[in-house]
N, C-alpha and C positions, 0 to 999 in steps of 0.2 A: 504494500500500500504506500500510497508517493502521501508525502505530508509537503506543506507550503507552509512557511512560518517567513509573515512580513517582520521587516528588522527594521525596529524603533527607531534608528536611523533617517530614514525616510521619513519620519512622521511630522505632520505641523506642531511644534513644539506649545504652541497657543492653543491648542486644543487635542493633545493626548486622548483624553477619553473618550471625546468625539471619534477620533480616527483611530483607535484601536477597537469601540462597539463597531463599528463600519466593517469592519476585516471578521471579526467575530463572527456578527451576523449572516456574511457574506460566507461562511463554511469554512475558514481558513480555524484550525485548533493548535497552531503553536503560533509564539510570539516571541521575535528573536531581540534579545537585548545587548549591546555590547557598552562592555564597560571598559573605557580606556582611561588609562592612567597618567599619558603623557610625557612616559618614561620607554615602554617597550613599544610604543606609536606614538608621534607625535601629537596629537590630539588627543584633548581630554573631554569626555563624553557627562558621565552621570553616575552616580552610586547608588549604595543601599537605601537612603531615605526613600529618591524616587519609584525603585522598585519595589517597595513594600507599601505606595503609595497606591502605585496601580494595580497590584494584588490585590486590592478591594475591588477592584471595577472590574473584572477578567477573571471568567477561570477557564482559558489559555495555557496550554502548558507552558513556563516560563524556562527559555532556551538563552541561559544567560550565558554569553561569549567575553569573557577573559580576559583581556587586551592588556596584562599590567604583569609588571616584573615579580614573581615569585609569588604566585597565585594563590595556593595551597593555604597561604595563610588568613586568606578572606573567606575560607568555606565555609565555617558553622556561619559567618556574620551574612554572608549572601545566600545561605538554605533558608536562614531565619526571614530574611526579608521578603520570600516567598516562590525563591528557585525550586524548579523540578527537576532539571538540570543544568549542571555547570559545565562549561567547556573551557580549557585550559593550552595554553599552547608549549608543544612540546620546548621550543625555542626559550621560553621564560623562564624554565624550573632547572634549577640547578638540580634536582633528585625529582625527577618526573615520577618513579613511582612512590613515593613516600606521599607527591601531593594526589597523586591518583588515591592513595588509600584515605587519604585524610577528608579528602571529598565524598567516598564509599561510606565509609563511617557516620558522615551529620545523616546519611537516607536519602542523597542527591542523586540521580542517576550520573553517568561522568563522560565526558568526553572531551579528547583531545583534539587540537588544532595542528597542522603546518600550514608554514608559507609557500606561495608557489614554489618556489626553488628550493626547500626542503626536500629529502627524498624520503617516502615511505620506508624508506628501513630504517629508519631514525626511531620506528615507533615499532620495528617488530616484533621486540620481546614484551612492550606492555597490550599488543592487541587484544589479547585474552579477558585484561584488565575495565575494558571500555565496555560504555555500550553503544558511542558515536564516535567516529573520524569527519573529522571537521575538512576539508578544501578547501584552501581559499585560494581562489581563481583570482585577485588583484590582492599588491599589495595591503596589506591591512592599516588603518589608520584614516582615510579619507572615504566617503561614501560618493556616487557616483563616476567610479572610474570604469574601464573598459574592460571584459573579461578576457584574460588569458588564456588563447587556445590550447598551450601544452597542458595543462592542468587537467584537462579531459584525461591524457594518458595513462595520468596520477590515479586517476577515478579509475580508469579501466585497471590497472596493476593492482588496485587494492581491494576493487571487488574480485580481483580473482584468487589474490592472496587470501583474504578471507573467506573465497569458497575451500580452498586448500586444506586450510587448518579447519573446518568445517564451524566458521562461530556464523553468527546474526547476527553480527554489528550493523548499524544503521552507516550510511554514510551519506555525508550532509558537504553543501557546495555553497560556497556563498563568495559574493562579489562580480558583478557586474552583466546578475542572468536579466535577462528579460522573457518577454512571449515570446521572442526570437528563437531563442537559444534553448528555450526551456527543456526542448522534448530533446536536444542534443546531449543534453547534460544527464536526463534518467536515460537515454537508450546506454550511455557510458557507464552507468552503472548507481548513479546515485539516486536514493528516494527520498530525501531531505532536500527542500529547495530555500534557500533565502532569498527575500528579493525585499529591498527597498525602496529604492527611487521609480522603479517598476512598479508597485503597487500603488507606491503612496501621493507618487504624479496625477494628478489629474482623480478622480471619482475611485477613493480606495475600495468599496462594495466592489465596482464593476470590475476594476481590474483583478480582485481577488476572485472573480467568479469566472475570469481569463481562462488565470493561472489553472483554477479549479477543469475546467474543460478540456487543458491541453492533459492535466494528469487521468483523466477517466477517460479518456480517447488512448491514452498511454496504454492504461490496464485492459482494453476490450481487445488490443490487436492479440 
């Protein structure tokens, strides 16, 4: 099953609750958050206040994205604020799995991040550990950039690595999809899609109701 989870990113920041019931109603069930630090990406985003603000207005599964130098150590404080899952980039952690376990631990489901130019064996011994592999198709830190086509490759090697070792990890793609691209990115192998500026341009309902047509035309071939 393909999930769409629009990334808070994208949203009008003047009206939050507006344009995340929009997405909501419109069938989309994750909501992607990224919290950036302005240390491991230049740009700094939002924290745990906000997201425990809109934890009242949404029950969304909250797909919080990690964007800050040695993650591991905000897990109980961003489960608390009302994470379903956290994602963490492998690049950040000096001991990737100790913060993998410590994320396990608060009840968070977990998952990890690379940057395009990462290579998936960076993360082969902790696969077992996850229940998401994160993609990201542009570098991280700015919203609206252009997707990187080698990143597809990434998608395809790791869903096949992960048929290999026989798990059901989720793999998830984010940065620079649109309706374009969309059905390019789950034929390669992934069923998580983020999209922000793609959603949240123009009438977020409609567009979430796009996204939602190109994945169930995915699922009938």
């Amino acid at each position: 099953m393909y999930v769409l989870a629009p990334s808070l990113l994208g949203a009008d920041f003047k009206n939050l609750e507006r344009d995340i019931k929009a997405v909501e109603e419109a069938g989309a069930s994750w909501l992607h958050l990224d919290v950036m630090d302005g240390a491991f990406v230049p740009s700094i985003s939002f924290g745990m206040p906000v997201i425990a603000s809109l934890r009242n207005c949404s029950r969304m599964t909250f797909d919080v994205h990690m964007m800050v130098e040695e993650p591991g150590r905000y897990a109980e404080a961003v489960r608390e604020a009302g994470a379903d899952l956290i994602c963490i980039h492998a690049e950040a952690c000096r001991h990737l799995d100790s913060s993998i376990r410590r994320i396990r631990e608060t009840g968070a489901r977990v998952g990890v991040a690379l940057n395009p130019a990462t290579p998936i064996s960076a993360i082969e011994l902790v696969l077992p550990l996850v229940d998401m592999v994160l993609i990201m198709s542009v570098n991280p830190g700015f919203g609206g950039q252009s997707f990187i086509p080698y990143t597809l490759d990434k998608v395809r090697a790791l869903r096949e690595r992960i048929g290999l070792l026989g798990l059901n990890t989720d793999i998830q793609v984010d940065g620079g999809i649109t309706l374009d691209n969309a059905g390019d990115v789950l034929r390669a192998g992934a069923n998580i899609i983020v999209a922000g500026s793609a959603v949240f341009r123009g009438a977020a309902g409609d567009n979430t109701r796009k996204f939602l047509e190109i994945f169930r035309h995915m699922e009938t071939r």
